[in-house]
Each structure stands twice: as C-alpha cells, then as structure tokens.
PAZAPA-4460 file (N, C-alpha, C; in steps of 0.05 Angstrom, whole numbers, plus 32768, in hexadecimal, padded with zeros to 4 digits):
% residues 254
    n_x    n_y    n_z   ca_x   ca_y   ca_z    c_x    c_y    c_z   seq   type   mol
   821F   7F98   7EC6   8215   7F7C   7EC6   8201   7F79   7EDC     1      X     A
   81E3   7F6F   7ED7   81D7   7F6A   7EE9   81DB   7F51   7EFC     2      X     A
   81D4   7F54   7F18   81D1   7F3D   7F28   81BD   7F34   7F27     3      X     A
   81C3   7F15   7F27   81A6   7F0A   7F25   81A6   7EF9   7F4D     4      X     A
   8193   7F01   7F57   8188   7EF3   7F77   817E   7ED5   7F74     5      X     A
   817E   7ECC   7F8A   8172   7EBC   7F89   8155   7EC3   7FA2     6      X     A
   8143   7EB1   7F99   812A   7EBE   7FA2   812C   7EAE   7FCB     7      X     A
   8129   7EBF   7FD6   8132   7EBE   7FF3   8119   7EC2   8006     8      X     A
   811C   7EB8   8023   8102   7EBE   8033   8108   7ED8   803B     9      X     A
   80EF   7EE7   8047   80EF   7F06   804C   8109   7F02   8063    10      X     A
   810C   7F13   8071   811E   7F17   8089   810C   7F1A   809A    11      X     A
   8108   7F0D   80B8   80FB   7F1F   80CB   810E   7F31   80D4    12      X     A
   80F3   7F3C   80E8   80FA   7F57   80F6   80FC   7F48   8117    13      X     A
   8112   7F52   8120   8115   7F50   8142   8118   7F60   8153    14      X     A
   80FE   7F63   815F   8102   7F7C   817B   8112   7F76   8188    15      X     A
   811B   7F8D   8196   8134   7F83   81B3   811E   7F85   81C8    16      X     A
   8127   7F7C   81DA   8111   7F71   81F1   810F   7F8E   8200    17      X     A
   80F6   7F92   820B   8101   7FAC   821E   8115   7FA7   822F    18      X     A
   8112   7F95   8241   811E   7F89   8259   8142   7F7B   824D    19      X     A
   8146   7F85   823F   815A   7F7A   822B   8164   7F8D   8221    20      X     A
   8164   7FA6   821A   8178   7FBE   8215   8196   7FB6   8205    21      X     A
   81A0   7FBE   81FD   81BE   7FC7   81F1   81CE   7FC4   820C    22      X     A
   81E0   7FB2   8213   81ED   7FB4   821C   8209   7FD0   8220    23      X     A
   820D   7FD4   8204   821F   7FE7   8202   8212   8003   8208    24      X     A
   81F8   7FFF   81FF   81F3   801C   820E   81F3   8020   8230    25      X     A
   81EF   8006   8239   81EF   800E   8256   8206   8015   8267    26      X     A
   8221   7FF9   8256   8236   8001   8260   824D   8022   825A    27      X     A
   823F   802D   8237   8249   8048   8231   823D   8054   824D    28      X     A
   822D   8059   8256   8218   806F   826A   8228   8069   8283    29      X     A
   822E   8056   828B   822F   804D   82A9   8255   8051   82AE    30      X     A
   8268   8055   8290   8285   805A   828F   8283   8071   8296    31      X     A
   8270   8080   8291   8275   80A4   8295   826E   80AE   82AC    32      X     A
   8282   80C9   82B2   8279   80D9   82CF   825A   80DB   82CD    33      X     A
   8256   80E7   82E5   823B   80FD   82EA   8230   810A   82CE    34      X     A
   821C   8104   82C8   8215   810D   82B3   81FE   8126   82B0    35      X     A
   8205   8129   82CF   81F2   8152   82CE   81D3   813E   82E0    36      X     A
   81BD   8150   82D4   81A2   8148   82E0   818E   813D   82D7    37      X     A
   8184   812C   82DE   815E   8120   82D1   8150   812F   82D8    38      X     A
   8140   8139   82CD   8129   814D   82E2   8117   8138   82D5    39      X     A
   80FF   812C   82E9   80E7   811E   82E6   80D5   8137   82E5    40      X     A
   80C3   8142   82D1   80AB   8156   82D1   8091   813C   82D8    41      X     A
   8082   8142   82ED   8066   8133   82F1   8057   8146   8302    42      X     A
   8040   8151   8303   802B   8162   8311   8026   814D   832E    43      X     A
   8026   8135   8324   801A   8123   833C   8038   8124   834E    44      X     A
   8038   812C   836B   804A   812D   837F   8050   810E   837F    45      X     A
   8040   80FD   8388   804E   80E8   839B   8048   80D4   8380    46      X     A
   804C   80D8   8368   8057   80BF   8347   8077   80D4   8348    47      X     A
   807A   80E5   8346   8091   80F1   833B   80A3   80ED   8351    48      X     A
   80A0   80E4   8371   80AF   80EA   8383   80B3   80D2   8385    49      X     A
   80A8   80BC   837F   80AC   809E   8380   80BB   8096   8368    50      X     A
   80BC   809A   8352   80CB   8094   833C   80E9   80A2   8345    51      X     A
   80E7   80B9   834E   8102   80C3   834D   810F   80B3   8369    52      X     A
   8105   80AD   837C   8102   809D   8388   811C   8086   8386    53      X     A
   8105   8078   836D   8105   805C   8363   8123   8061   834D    54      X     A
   811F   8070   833E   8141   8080   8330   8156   807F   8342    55      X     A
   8157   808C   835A   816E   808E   836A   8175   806F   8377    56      X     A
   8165   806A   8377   816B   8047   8383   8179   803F   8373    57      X     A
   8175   803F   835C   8189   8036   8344   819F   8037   8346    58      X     A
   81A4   804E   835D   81CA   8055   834E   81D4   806A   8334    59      X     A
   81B5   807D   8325   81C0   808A   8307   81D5   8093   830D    60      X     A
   81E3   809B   82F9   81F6   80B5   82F9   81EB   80D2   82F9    61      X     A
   81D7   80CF   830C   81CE   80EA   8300   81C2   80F9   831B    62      X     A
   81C1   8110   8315   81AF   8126   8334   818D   811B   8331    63      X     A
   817C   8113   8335   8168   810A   832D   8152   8122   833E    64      X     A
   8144   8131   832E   813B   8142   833D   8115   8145   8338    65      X     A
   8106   8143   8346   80EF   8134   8343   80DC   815E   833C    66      X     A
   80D0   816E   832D   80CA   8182   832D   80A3   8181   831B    67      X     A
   8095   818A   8324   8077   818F   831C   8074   819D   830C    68      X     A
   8089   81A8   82F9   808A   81C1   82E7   80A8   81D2   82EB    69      X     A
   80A7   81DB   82CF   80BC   81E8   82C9   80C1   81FC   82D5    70      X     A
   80AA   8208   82DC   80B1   8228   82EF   80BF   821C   830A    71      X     A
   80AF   81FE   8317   80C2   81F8   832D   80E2   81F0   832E    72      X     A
   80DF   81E9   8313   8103   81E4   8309   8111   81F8   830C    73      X     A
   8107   8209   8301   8114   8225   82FE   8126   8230   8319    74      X     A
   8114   822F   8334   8113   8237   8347   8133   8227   8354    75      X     A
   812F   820D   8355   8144   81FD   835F   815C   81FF   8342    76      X     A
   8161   81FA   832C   8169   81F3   8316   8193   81FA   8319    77      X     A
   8194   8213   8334   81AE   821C   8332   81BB   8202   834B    78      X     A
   81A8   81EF   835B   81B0   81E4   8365   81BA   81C6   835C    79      X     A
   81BC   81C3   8349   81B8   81AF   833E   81CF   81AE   831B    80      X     A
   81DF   819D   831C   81EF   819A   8300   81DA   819D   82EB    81      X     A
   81EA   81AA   82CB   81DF   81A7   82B4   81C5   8190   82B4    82      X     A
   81B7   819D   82A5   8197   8182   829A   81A6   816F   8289    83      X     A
   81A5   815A   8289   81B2   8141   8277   8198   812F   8272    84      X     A
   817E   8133   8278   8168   8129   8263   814B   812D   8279    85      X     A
   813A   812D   8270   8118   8133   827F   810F   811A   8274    86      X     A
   80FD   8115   828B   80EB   8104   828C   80CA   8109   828E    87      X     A
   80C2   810D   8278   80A4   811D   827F   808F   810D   8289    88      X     A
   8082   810E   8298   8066   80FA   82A1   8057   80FC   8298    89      X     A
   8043   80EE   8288   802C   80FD   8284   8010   80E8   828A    90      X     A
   8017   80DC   8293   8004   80C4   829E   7FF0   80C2   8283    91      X     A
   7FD4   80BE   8293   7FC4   80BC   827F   7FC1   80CC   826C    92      X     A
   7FCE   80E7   8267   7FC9   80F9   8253   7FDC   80F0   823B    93      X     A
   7FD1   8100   8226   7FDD   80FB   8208   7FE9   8113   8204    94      X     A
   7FFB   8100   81EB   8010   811D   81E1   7FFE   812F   81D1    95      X     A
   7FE8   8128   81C4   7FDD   8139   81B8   7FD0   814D   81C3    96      X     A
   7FCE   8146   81E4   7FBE   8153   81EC   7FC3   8173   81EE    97      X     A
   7FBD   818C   81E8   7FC8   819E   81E6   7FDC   81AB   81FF    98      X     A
   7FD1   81A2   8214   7FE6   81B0   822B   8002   819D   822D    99      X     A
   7FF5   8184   8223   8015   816D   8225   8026   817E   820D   100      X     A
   801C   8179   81F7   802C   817D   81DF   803C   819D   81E6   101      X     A
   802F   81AF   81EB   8039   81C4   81F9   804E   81C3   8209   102      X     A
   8055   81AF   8218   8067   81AB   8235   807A   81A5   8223   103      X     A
   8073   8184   820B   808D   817A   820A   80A1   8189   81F1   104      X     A
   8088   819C   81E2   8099   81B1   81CF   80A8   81C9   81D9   105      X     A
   80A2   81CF   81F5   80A7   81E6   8208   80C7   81D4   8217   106      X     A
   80C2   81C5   821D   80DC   81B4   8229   80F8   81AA   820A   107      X     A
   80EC   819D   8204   80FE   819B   81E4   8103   81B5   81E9   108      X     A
   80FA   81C6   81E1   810A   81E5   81D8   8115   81F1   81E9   109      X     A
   8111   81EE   8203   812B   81F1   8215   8145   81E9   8228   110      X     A
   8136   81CA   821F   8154   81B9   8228   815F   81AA   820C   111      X     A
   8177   81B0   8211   8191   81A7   81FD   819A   8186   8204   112      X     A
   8183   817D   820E   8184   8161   821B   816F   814A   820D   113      X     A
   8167   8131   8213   8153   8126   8208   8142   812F   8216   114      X     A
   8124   812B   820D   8109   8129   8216   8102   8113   8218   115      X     A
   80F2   8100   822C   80EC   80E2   8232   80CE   80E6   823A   116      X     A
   80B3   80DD   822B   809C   80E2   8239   8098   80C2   8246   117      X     A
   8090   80BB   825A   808C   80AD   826C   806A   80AD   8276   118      X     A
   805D   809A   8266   803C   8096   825E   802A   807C   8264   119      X     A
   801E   8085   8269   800B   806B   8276   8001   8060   825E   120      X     A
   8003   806B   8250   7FF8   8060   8233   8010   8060   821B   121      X     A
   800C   8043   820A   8027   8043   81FF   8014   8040   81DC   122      X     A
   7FFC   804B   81D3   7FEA   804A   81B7   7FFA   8054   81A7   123      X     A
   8008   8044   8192   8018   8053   817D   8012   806F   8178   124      X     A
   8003   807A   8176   7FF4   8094   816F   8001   80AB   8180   125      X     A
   7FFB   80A0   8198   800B   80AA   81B5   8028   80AA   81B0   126      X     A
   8031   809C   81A7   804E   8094   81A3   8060   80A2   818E   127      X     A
   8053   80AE   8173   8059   80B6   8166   8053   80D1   8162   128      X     A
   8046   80D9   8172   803E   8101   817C   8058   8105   818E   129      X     A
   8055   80F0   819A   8073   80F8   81B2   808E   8101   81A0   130      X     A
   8090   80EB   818D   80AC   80EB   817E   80A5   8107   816D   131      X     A
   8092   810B   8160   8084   811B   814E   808F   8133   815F   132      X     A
   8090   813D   8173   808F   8156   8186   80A5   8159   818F   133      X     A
   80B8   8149   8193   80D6   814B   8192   80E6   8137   81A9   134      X     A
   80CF   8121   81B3   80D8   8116   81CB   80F2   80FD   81C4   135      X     A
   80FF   80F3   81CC   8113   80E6   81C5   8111   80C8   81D5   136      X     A
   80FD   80C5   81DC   80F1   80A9   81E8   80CE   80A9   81F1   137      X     A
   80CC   808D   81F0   80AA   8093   81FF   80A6   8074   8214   138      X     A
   80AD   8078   8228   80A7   8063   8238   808A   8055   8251   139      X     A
   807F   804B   8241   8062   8046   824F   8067   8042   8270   140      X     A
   805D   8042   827E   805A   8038   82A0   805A   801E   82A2   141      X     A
   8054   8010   8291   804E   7FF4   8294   8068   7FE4   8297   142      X     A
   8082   7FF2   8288   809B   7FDE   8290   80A5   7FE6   82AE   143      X     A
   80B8   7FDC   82A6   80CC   7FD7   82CC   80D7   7FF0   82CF   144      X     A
   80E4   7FF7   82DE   80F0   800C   82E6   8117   8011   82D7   145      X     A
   811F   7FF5   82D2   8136   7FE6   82CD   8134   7FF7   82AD   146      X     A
   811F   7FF0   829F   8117   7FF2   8283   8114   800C   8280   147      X     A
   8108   801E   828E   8102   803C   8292   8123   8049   8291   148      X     A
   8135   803A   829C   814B   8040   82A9   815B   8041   8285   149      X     A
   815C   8024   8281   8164   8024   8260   8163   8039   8253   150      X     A
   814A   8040   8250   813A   8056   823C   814A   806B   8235   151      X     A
   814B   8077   8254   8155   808B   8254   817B   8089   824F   152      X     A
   817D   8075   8255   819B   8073   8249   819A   8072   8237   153      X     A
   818B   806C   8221   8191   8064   8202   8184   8080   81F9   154      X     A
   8173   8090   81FE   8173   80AA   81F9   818B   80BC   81FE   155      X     A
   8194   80B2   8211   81B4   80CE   821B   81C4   80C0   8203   156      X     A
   81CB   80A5   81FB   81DE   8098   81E2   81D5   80A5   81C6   157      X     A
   81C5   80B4   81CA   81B5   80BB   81B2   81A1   80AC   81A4   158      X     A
   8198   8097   81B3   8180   8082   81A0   8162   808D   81AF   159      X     A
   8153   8085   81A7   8135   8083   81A8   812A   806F   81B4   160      X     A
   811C   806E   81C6   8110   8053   81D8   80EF   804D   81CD   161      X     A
   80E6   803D   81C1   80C8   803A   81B8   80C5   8023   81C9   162      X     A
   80AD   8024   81D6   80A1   8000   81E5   8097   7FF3   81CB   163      X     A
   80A6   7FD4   81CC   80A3   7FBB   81BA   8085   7FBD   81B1   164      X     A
   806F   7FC4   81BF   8057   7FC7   81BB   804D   7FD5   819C   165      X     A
   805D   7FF2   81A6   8056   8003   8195   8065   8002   8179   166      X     A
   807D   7FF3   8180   8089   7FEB   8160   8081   7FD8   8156   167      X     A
   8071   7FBE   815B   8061   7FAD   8150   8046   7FB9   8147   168      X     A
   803F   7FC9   814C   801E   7FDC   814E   8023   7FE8   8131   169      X     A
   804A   7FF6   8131   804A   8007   8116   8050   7FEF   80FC   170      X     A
   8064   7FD5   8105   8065   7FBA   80EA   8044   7FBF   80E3   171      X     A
   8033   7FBB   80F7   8018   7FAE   80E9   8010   7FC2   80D8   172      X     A
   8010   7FD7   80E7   8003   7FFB   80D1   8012   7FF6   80B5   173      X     A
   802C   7FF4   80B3   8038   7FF0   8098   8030   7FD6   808A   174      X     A
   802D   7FC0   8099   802E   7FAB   808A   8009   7FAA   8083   175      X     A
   7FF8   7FBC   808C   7FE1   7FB6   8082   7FD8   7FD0   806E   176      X     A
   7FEF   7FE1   806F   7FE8   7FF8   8059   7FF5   7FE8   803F   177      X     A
   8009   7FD4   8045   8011   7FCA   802E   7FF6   7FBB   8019   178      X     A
   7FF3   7FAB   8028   7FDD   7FA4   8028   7FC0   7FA6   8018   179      X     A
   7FC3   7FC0   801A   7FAA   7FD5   800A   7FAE   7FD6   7FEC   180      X     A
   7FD2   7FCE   7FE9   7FD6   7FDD   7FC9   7FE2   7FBE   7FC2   181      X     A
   7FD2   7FAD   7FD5   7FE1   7F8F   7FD0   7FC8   7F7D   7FCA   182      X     A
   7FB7   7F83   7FBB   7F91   7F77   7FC1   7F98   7F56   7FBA   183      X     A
   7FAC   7F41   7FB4   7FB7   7F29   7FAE   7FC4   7F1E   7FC2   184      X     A
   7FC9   7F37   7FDF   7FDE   7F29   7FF1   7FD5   7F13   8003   185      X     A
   7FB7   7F10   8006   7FAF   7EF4   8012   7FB6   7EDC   800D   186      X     A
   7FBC   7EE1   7FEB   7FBB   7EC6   7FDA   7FDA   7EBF   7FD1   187      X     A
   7FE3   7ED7   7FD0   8007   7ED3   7FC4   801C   7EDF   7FD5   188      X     A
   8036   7EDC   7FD7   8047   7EDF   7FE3   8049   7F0E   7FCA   189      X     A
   8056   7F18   7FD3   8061   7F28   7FCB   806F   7F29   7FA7   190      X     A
   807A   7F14   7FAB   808E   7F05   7F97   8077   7F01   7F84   191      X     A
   806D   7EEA   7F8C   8052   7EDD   7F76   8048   7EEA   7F70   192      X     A
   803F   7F05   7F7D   802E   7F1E   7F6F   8035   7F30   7F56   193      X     A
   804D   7F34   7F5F   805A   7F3D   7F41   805E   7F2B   7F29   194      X     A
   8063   7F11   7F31   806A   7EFD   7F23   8049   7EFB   7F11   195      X     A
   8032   7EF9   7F20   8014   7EF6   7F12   8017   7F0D   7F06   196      X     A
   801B   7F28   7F0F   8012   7F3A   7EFC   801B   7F39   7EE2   197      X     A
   803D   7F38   7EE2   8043   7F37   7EC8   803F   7F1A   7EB1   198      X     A
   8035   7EFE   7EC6   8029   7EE8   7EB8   8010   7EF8   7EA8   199      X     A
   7FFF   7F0E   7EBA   7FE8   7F12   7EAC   7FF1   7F2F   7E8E   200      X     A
   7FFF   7F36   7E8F   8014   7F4A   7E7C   8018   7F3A   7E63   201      X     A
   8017   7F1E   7E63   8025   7F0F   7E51   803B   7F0A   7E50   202      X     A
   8054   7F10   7E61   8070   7F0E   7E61   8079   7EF7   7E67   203      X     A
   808D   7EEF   7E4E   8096   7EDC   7E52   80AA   7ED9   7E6E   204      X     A
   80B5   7EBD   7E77   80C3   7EB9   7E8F   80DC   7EC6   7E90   205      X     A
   80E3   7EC6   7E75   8105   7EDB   7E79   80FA   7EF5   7E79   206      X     A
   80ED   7F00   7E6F   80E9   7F23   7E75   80DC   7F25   7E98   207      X     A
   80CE   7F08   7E9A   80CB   7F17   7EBC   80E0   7F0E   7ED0   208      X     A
   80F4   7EFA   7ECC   8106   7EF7   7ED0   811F   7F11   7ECF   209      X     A
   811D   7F24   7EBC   8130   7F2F   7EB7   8123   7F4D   7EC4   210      X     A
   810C   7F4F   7EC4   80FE   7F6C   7ED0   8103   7F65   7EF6   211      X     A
   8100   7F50   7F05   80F8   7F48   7F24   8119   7F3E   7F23   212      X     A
   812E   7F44   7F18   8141   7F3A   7F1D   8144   7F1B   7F25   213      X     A
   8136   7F0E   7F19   813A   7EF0   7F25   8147   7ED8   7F15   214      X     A
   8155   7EC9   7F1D   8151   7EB2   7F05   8136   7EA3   7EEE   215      X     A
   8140   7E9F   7EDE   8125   7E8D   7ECF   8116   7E77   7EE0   216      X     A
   812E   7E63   7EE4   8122   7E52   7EFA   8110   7E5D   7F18   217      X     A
   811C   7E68   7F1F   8108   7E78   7F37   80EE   7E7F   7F2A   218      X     A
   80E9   7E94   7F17   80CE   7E90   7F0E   80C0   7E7B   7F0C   219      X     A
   80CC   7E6A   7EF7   80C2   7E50   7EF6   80B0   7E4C   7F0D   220      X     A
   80B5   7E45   7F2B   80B4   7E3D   7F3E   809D   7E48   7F47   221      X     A
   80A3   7E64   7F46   808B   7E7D   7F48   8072   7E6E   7F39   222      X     A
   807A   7E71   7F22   8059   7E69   7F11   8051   7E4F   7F1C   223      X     A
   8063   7E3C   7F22   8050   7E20   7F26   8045   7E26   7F3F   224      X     A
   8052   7E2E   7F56   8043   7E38   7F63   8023   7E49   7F63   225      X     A
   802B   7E5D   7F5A   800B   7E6E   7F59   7FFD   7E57   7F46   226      X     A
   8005   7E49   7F2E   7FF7   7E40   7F22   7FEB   7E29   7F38   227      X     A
   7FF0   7E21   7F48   7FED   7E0F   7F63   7FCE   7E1F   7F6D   228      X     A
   7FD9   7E31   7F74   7FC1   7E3D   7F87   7FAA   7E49   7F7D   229      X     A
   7FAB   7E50   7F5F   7F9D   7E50   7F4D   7F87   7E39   7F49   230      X     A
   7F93   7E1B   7F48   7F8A   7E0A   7F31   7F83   7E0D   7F20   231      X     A
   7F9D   7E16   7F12   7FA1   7E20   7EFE   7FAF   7E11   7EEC   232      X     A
   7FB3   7E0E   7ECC   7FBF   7DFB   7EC2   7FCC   7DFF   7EAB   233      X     A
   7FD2   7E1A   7EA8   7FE7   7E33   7E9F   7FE2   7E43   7E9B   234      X     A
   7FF0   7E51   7E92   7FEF   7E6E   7E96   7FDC   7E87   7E89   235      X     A
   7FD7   7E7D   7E7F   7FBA   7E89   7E68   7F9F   7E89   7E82   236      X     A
   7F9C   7E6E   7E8C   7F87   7E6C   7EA1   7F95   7E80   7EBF   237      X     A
   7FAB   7E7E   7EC3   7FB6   7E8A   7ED7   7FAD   7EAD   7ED7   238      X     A
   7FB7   7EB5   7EB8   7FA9   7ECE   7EBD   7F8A   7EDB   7EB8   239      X     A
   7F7C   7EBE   7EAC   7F65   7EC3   7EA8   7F53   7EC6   7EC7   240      X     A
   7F5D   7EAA   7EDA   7F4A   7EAB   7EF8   7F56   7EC9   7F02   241      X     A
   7F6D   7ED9   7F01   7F75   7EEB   7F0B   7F69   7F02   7F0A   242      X     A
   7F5B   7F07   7EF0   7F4C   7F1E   7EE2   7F32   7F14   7EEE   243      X     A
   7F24   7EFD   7EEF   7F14   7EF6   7EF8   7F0C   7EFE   7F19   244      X     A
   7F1F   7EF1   7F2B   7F27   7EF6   7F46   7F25   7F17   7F4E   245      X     A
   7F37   7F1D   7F44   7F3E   7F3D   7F3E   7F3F   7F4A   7F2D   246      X     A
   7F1C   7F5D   7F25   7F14   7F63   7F12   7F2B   7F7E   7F12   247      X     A
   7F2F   7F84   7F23   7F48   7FAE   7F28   7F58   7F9D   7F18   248      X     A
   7F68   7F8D   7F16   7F7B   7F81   7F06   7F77   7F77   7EE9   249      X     A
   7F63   7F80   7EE2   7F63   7F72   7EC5   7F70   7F88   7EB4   250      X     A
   7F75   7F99   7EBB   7F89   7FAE   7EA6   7FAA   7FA8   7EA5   251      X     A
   7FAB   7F8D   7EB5   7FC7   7F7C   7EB4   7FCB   7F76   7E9D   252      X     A
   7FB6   7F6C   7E88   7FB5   7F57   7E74   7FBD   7F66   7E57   253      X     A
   7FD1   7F5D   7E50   7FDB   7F62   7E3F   7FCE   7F6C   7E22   254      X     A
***
C-alpha cells in the first residue's frame, strides 16, 4: 500500500559553530589517559614553536612535540610516547601543490594516526585535496587556538573537522549544479517543477498525484499556484507560456 505525504517545507541545514564543537567529543578525549604524541610538522621554526607553545598551555593529553620534518622526528621519535595524530603546516601552500601532497600522502602512510593539515587558506578546492589525500581534518589559521584544539579531538573520535566556510562554499557548488538541470528553478519551487512538467504531459491531477506521491488536493494547490505566476488561466495556457518560456521543454507536451 502506498503512502501518500503531505507536501512539507524543505528541512534546513545547520552548521555547528566552530567555536561550538560536540561537547561529547571533548569530554570522551579529556576522560582518557595520556594519549601518546602530537608531532606539529612546520619548516618555519618560530610558527611551529609558538603553536606548540600555545598547545601546551592548554593542558592536551598529549607529548606535544614541535619537528621541521620527518627525518627530524625520526631522530628524537624513541623519546617520546606512540604518535596519536600530526598536525601538518602548510601555511600558504596548497595540497595540490606537489611537495605538500607528497608530505601528506607520505605521513598518512606512515602514521596509524589522523592527519590534520593546518592552512592559511581554507578554498574549498584546498579543502577537498586535503581530504582527497588522506587527511582527516583541515583547519584554516584564522580560528582560535580553543577551535584548533577541537579539531583535533574530533579527528582522534574518529570525525572530520571542515571550517563552516568551506561547508557553505560546498551547499552552494551543489545547490547551483542543481540548478543547471533545473532551467525553471528561478520561477518554481522544486515541487512546482515537476508538477508543470507533467501539467505540460497532459496528466491528469490523479496520475500526477499518484506518480509525486501526493494527495489530489495538494496538487490542486500546486496548479493554482504556478497558474498564479504564470497568469495563467488554466492549464492548456499554463503549458502553452511554458513551451513558450522554455523552448528545451517543449518535448514535455504530450
């Protein structure tokens, strides 16, 4: 037996704040012992020696160990508990860039830990080479240190840290590729669009009622509407300005 819906507003979407984190992930992280080491990788001496710095002020649970490269890890690495996640710098450089992408595919494949790139630049593009390459967070420079701190806890919980920026950057990429295969979406809701096409099909209100899962009456509603924004004055004219409007669409017509 089919269900029939009633026709409903979309759902939004709600970011969690950066500065706003999961509570539960902070308090899972902060119940547990020593959790081994951070190694911060940054070439620049006095950014990597100030963040780690700025980490130990915190209080982590962790050895926080500030190193310019992996060969220098290497050297110290028996002094120091198990790796429990990296923090890569890469300031103004990109993941694409071939010596970055190198580092953070070279690190992924040798720690059994997360990868965190930590970027002066937060360009979706940037953001999704990181994930693309195996990193398990990407945190721009621009937040707090508090928020940096998060990150990396919700990467050790096993989640993924994206800046609010760059997940609004990816809604828009989707919602304007929708867009492309939507050439009516200026003028109609989603709903109304299917609802015109098959007005322009010739289908009566119960077959498009019974194909969009909807009640009769809900269509109803649908047509006086578009027929609204049309001025339109039924449905014969409704699909005629349509074919008119939108010549790609005249192979709607029944």
């Amino acid at each position: 037996m089919r269900s029939i819906h009633e026709e409903r507003p979309e759902r939004s979407i709600f970011l969690v704040s950066e500065d706003n984190l999961n509570d539960r992930v902070r308090d899972e992280v902060e119940r547990q012992e020593d959790k081994g080491t951070l190694i911060i990788f940054d070439t620049r001496v006095l950014d990597r020696d100030c963040l780690a710095q700025g980490l130990r002020g915190k209080q982590m649970p962790f050895d926080i160990v500030a190193c310019g490269s992996i060969a220098e890890w290497r050297q110290v690495k028996n002094q120091h508990p198990p790796v429990s996640a990296v923090l890569l710098c890469i300031g103004r450089q990109r993941p694409a860039d071939a010596a970055v992408g190198s580092t953070i595919t070279k690190l992924v494949a040798e720690y059994a830990c997360p990868v965190i790139v930590l970027a002066d630049n937060d360009e979706l593009a940037h953001v999704l080479k990181a994930l693309e390459l195996g990193a398990k967070g990407y945190i721009p420079t621009s937040v707090q240190i508090d928020v940096c701190i998060e990150a990396i806890n919700l990467a050790l919980a096993g989640g993924i840290f994206l800046p609010a920026s760059s997940v609004l950057a990816m809604r828009r990429a989707i919602e304007a590729g929708n867009d492309v295969n939507r050439p009516m979406s200026g003028m109609f809701t989603q709903r109304q669009e299917e609802v015109v096409n098959a007005l322009c099909r010739g289908k009566a209100n119960k077959i498009i009622a019974y194909e969009l899962n909807l009640r009769e009456s809900t269509v109803k509603v649908h047509i006086r509407n578009i027929m609204r924004k049309l001025k339109a004055t039924n449905r014969t004219e409704v699909a005629f300005k349509i074919n008119e409007m939108f010549p790609e669409h005249a192979n709607f017509q029944a």
